[in-house]
matplotlib code that plots the C-alpha trace (Angstrom):
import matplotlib.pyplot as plt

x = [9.2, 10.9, 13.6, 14.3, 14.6, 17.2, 19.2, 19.4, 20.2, 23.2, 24.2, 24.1, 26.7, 28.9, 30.1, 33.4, 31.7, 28.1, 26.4, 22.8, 20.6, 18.5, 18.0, 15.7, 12.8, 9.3, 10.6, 9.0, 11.3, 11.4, 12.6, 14.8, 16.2, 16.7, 18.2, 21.1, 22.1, 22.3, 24.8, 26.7, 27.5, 28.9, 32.5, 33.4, 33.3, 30.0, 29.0, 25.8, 23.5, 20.8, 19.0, 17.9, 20.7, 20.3, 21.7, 24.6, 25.0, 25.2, 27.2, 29.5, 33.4, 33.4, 31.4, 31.3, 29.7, 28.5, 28.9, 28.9, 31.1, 33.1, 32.7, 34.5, 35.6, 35.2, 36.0, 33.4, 29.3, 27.2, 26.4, 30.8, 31.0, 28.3, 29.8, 33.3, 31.5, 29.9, 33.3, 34.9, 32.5, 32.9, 36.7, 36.5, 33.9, 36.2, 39.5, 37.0, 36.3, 39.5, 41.2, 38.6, 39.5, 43.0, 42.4, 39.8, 42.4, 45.3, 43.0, 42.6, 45.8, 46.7, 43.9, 45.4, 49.2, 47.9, 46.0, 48.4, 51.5, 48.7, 49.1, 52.5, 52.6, 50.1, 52.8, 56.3, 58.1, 58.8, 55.6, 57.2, 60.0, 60.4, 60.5, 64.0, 65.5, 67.3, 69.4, 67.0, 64.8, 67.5, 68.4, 64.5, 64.7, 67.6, 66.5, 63.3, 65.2, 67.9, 65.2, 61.7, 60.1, 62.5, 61.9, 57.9, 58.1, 59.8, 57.0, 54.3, 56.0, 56.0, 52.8, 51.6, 53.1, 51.1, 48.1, 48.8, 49.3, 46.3, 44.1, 46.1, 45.2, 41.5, 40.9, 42.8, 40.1, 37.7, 34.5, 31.4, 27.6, 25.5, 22.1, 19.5, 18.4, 16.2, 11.9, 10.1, 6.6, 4.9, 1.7, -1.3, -2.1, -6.1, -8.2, -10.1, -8.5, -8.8, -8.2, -9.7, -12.0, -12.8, -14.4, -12.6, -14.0, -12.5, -11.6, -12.5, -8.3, -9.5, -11.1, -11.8, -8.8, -9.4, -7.6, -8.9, -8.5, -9.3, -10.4, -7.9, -7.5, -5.6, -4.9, -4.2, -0.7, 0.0, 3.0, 2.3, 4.2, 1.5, 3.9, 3.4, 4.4, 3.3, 0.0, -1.3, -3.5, -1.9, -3.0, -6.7, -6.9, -5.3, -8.2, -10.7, -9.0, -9.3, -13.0, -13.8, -12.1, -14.7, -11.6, -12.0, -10.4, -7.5, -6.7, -5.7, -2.5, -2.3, 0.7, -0.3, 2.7, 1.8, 0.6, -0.6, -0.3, -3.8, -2.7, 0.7, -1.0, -3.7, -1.0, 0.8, -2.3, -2.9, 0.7, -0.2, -3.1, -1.3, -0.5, 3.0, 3.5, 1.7, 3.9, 7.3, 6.7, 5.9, 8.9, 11.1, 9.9, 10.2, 14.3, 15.1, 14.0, 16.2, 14.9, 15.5, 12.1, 12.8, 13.1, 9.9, 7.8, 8.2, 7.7, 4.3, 5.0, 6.5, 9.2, 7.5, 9.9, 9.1, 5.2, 5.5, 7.4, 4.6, 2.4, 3.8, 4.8, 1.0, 0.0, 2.3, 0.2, -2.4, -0.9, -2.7, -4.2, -3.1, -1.2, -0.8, 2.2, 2.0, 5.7, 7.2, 10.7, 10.2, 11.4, 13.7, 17.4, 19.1, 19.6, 16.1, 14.8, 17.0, 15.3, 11.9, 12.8, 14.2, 11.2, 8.5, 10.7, 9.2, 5.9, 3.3, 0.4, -0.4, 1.4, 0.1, 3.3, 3.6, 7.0, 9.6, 12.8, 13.1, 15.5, 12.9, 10.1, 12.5, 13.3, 9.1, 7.1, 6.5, 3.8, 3.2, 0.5, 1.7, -0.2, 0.8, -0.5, -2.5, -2.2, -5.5, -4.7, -6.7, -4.2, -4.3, -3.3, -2.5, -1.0, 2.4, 1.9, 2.8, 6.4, 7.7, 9.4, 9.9, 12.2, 11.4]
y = [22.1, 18.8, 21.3, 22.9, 20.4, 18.4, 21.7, 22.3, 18.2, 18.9, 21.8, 20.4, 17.7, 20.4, 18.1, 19.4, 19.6, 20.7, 20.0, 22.3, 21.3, 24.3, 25.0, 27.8, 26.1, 27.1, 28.9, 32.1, 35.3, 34.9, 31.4, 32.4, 34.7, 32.0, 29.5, 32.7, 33.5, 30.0, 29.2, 32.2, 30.4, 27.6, 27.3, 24.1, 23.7, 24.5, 23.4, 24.7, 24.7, 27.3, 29.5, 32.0, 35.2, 36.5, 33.1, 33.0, 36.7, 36.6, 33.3, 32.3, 33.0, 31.5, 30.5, 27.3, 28.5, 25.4, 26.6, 23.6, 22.0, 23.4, 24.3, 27.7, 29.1, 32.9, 34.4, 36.4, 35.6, 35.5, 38.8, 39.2, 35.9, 36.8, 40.2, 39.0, 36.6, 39.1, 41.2, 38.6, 37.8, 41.6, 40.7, 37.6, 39.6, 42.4, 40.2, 38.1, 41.9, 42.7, 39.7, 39.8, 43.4, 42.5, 39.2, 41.3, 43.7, 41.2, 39.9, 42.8, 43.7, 40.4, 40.4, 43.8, 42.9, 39.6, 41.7, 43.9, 41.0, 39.7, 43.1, 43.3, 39.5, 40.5, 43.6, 41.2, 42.1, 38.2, 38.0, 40.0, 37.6, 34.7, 31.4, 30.6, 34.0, 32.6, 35.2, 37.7, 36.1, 35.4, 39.3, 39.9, 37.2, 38.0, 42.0, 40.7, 38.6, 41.5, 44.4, 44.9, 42.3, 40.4, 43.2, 42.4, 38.8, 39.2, 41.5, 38.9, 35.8, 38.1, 39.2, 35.4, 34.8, 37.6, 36.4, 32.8, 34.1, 35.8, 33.2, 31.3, 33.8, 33.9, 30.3, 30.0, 32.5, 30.6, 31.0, 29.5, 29.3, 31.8, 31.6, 34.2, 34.2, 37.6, 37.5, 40.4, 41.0, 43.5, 43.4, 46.1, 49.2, 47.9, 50.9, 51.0, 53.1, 49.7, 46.4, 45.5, 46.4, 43.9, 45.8, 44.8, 41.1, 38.2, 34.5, 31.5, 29.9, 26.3, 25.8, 29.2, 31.0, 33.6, 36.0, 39.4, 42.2, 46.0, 47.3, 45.7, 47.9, 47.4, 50.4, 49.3, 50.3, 49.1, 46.6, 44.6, 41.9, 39.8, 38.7, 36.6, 33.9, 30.4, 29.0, 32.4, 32.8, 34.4, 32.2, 32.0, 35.2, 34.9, 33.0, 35.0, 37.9, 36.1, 34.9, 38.9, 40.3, 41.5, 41.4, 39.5, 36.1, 36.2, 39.6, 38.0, 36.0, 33.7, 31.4, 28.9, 27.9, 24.2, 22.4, 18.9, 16.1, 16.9, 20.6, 19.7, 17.4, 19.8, 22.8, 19.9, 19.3, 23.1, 23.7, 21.0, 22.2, 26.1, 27.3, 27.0, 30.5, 30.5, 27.4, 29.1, 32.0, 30.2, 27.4, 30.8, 32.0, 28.1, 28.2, 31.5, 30.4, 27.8, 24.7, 22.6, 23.2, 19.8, 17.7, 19.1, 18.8, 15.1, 14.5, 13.5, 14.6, 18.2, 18.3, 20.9, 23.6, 23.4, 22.9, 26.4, 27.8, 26.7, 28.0, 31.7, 31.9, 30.5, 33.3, 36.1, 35.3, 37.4, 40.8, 40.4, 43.4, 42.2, 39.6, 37.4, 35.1, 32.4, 32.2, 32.4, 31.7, 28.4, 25.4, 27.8, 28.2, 31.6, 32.2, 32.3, 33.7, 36.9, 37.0, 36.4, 39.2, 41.3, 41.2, 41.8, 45.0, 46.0, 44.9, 47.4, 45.2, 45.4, 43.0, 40.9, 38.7, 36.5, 35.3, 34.3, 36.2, 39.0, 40.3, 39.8, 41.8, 44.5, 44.5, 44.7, 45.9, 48.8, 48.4, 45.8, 43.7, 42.1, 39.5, 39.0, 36.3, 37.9, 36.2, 35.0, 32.7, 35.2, 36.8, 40.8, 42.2, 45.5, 47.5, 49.5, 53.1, 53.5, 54.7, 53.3, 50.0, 46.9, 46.3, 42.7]
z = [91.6, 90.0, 88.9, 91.7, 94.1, 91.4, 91.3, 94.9, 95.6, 93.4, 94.7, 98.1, 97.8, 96.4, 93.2, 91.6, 88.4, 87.8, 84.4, 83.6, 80.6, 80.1, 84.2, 83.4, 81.5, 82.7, 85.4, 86.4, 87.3, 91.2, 90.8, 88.1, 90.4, 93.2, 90.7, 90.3, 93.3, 94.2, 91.2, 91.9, 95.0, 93.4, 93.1, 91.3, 87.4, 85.8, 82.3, 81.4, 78.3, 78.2, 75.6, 78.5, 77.7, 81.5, 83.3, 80.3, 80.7, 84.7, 85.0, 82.9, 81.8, 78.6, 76.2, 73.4, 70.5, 67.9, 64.7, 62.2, 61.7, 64.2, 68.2, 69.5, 72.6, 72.9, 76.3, 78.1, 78.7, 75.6, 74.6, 74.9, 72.9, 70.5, 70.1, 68.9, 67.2, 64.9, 64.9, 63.2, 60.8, 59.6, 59.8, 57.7, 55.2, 54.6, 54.0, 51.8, 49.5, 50.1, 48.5, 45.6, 44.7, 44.9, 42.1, 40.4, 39.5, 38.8, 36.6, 34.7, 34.1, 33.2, 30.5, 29.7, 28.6, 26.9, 24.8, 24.4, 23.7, 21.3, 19.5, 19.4, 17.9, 15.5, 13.9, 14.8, 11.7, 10.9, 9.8, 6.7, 6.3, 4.1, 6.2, 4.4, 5.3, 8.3, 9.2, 9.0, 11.6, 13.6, 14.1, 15.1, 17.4, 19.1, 18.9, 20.6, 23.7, 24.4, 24.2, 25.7, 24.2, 27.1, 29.9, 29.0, 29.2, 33.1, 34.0, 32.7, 34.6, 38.2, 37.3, 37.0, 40.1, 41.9, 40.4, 41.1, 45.0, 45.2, 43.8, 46.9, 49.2, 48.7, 49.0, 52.4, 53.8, 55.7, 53.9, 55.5, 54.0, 55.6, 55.6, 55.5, 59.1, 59.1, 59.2, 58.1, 60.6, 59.2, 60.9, 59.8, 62.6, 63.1, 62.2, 65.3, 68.5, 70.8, 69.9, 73.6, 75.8, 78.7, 81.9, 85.5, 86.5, 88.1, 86.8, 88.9, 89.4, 90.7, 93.8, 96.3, 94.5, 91.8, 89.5, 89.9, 87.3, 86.4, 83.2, 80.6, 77.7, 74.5, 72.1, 68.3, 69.0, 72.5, 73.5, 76.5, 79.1, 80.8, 83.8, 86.9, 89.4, 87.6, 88.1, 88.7, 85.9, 82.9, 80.6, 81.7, 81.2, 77.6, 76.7, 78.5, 76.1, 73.0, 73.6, 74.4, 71.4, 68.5, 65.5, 62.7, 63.6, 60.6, 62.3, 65.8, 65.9, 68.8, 69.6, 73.0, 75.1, 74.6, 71.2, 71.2, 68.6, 67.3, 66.9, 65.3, 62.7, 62.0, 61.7, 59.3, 57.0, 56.3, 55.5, 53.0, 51.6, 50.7, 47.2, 45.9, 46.8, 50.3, 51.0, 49.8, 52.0, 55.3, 54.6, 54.1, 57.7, 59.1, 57.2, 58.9, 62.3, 62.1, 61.0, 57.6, 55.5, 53.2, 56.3, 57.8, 54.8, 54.9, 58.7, 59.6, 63.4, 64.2, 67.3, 69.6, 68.5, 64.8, 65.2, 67.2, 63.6, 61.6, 63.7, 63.8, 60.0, 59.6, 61.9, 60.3, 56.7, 58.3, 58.5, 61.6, 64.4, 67.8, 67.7, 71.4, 72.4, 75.5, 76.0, 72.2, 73.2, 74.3, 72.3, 69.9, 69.8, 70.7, 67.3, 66.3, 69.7, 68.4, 65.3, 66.6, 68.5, 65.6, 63.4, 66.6, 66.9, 63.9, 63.8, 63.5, 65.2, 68.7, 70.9, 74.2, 75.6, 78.3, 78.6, 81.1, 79.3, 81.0, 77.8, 75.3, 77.3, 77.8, 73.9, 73.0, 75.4, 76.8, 79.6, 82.4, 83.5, 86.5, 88.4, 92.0, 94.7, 97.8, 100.7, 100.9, 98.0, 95.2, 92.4, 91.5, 88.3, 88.4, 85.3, 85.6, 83.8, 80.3, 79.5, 83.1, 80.6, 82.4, 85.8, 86.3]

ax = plt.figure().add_subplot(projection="3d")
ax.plot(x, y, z, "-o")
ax.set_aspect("equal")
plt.show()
């Protein structure tokens, strides 16, 4: 509410130039919704930072990109912006190949006729002649210079110069470090037909309210956005779900939408106590979402962002069943939302997500569970059919 009534202050007294620091946190998706239409409406200069795709992709022109050390303008939204952005990577990759081949092969040659002009050193008839036969040596020499021993000694010096050129253009290709960003979540298919069976019941939601639900089933293969107005229940009924299920606890995954300092130090203490190997694997996971493993093995205290890393590479150890998100996205940088995103594309657990990017449900999921507020104050959940996607 803090938010919105900041946003629609500003927005009020019509400033020439608006700037947004992540606009979109914790909102639901009608208040999302609100917070777009009303900055379409704007008409002065907007500056906005935001990790949510849909407000980049529905408001802005162009797009900074930080890419250490430098900052880049790309025209377009985001996924335009992240698009070229890719293109010329490819670009820059296959001058990169290109430029090798084209040394690689100067290279050779030139390794070629030095072997060869090493050869023909080897049978130069002076090596026949006396030292004090002058003359003699004189003739060879001057046979040598006005012959093809001189057309071969041209052909080396341009071929030096190619090489010397190509060596030249290699190194003015921009090269920057990549590093590896990708996560592998393989997840194991639980043997069982449901992961979850919890009858149709109600939640008490604070005082005379309630969340109301039908029979909630989960199939071993299901892919599910939990979706609602905030303060409607969703994650009550997360942890109703989780104290129902009958799986074997280092089968469930669960990441909460918030983590305290307790939690982050525990979370810090068992990273601590894994083998070398254990330890490698879940610093790899931590490294390709984005943050610097070194760095976070010596704090004592996790930002929020990083303690929800640990947590999930801790969780992925498991190969787990079902595995159950409270808004994932929160806390990480596009970059590693994307490859969150990648890797639950291919996970062969059953999924349970409750987010507010719209984008990333669409990605995973493939039914709904949408809670709604009655007007009597009580909330409904009622599930869309399976193969209807999301339209949120």
């Amino acid at each position: 509410e803090r938010k919105r009534f900041q946003i629609a202050s500003a927005l009020y007294h019509n400033p020439d130039l608006l700037a947004l620091d992540e606009p979109t946190n914790h909102l639901d998706a009608a208040t999302k919704n609100l917070l777009y239409r009303a900055l379409k409406g704007y008409r002065g200069i907007g500056l906005l930072v935001s990790h949510d795709r849909e407000l980049l992709d529905n408001l802005c022109r162009e797009c900074v990109f930080i890419e250490s050390p430098a900052a880049i303008m790309r025209p377009g939204n985001y996924s335009a912006g992240a698009e070229q952005a890719r293109m010329e990577k490819e670009s820059t990759a296959s001058r990169l190949d290109a430029a090798r081949a084209r040394l690689d092969k100067l290279e050779r040659e030139h390794a070629r006729r030095k072997h060869k002009a090493s050869e023909s050193s080897r049978m130069n008839p002076k090596r026949r002649l006396s030292p004090k036969d002058h003359d003699a040596r004189a003739k060879v020499d001057g046979a040598r210079l006005s012959g093809k021993d001189a057309v071969q000694g041209k052909l080396q010096k341009q071929l030096e110069g190619r090489l010397d050129k190509a060596r030249k253009d290699l190194g003015a290709i921009p090269v920057k470090k990549e590093y590896p960003t990708g996560i592998v979540v393989t997840g194991s298919v639980c043997p069982r037909a449901y992961v979850l069976n919890l009858p149709a019941g109600e939640l008490p939601l604070g005082e005379h309210r309630r969340l109301i639900y039908p029979d909630l089933n989960i199939s071993s293969k299901d892919r599910i956005a939990l979706t609602g107005p905030n303060g409607c229940g969703k994650t009550t009924l997360i942890t109703s779900i989780l104290s129902s299920l009958s799986l074997p606890s280092d089968r469930v995954t669960y990441l909460p939408q918030e983590l305290g300092i307790d939690e982050s130090i525990r979370l810090m203490d068992e990273l601590h106590r894994l083998s070398g190997e254990k330890l490698g694997w879940v610093m790899s996971i931590v490294s390709r979402l984005g943050s610097k493993p070194g760095l976070l093995l010596e704090s004592r205290l996790p930002s929020p962002g990083e303690t929800r890393k640990i947590m999930l590479a801790l969780g992925l150890l498991k190969e787990p069943w079902l595995v159950v998100m409270d808004e994932p996205t929160n806390h990480l940088d596009l970059v590693s939302i994307e490859c969150l995103e990648s890797a639950l594309a291919d996970c062969r657990s059953a999924l349970l997500l409750i987010s507010h990017d719209q984008r990333f449900l669409q990605v995973l999921t493939k039914t709904r569970w949408e809670i709604s507020r009655q007007p009597g104050g009580d909330c409904v959940l009622d599930i869309s059919p399976k193969g209807s996607g999301l339209d949120m």
